[in-house]
C-alpha positions, 0 to 999 in steps of 0.5 A: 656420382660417386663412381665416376669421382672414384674412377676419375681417381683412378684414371692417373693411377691406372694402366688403362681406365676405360670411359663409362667404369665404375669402380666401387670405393672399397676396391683396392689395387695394387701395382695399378700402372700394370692394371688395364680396364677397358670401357663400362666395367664394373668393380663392385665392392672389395674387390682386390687386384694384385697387378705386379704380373699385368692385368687386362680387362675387357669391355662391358665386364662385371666383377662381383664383391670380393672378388680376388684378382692376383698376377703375382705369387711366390714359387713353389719349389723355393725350398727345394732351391734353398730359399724362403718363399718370401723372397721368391716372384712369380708373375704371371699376366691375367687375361679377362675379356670382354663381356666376362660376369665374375660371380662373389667371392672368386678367386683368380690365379696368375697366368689365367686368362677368361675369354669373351662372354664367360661366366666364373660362378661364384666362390669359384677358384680359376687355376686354368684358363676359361674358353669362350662363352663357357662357364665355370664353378667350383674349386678349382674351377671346371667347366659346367656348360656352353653359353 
């Protein structure tokens, strides 16, 4: 039952908040009207989503414990533009499908989209885009094999 009262919490605050998703307590969410969760999703502790970008979820998706989802950054080149980094935004959406297990301790990088029925291996850094039914590991993240 302590799911469903914490996605109950999180359906006013959310985008989108699928039926059937469970969003452990420790999950933290930022910017969470530009967060999306499609249905029966799992959240799994710590988890950190940074939403300023937009961030969609597709149904039937597990994300691991302290997993790291971020559609925001600062820009590199700030210096060369003669600012600080800290006053800088880059934003950028991330994508996930539908069906997608994201292991432990991954990282999630803007701009990045997961398609269907992939797996991120855990401790992986996703910089570039994952196809469908692939899976990834590493740092950065690379492809392994076809699902």
């Amino acid at each position: 039952m302590r799911y469903r009262a914490r996605s109950f919490k999180w359906r006013f605050r959310l985008g989108n908040l699928g039926p059937k998703t469970q969003i452990y307590s420790s999950v933290k969410m930022y910017a969470p009207r530009q967060i999306e969760i499609g249905r029966a999703c799992v959240l799994n502790d710590f988890v950190h989503i940074w939403g300023g970008g937009g961030v969609s979820i597709g149904d039937n998706t597990i994300i691991a414990a302290h997993t790291t989802i971020t559609s925001q950054s600062h820009e590199i080149d700030a210096i060369s533009k003669g600012v600080l980094y800290r006053d800088t935004r880059n934003n950028a959406p991330v994508r996930i499908g539908r069906n997608v297990w994201i292991g432990s301790n991954v990282t999630i990088l803007p701009g990045v989209t997961i398609e269907d029925d992939a797996v991120v291996a855990a401790g992986a850094v996703v910089t570039k885009d994952v196809g469908h039914r692939l899976l990834v590991a590493g740092v950065p993240a690379r492809p392994l094999r076809e699902l």
